[in-house]
C-alpha angles and dihedrals in degrees: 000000000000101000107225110257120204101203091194109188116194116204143164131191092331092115083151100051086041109061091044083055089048095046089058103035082063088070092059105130089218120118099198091044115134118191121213125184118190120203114205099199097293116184109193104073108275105117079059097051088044092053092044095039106039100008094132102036106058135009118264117210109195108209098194088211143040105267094179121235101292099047094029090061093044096066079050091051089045103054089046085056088047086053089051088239107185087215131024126212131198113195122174107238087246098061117106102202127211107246095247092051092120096026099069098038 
């Protein structure tokens, strides 16, 4: 049984740093992976290029304020409990992963 795995990303205003994470968290080898990406007020225009660029492949929280890191990842946290998510991931939005990250835990 493949465990459900909430991959929640916080970012603010790293649009940049971001879409390169995303870019290479779509190569995890992993079937129950969510992606959640948490937007902590950004103003410079990466909660946009997230939605145009991974819309559909991952769920954007849009925080409409800087929460801060602690506050900010526990809405993310939140929403994954809601969803009922078996494990529960933080990854920092400048992070490129290996494809089998989530795979060999």
């Amino acid at each position: 049984m493949n465990h459900s795995v909430y991959l929640l990303i916080l970012t603010w205003n790293s649009k940049k740093h971001i879409l390169e994470c995303l870019e290479s968290v779509q190569r995890l080898d992993y079937d129950n992976l969510h992606v959640v990406v948490i937007d902590n007020g950004s103003s410079d225009g990466t909660a946009e290029a997230v939605r145009d660029g991974y819309g559909d492949k991952m769920t954007l929280i849009e925080n409409g304020e800087n929460l801060m890191f602690a506050r900010g990842n526990n809405v993310g946290i939140k929403y994954a409990l809601e969803q009922k998510a078996d494990y529960i991931m933080l990854m920092n939005d400048d992070v490129a992963v290996d494809s089998r990250m989530i795979s060999e835990l």
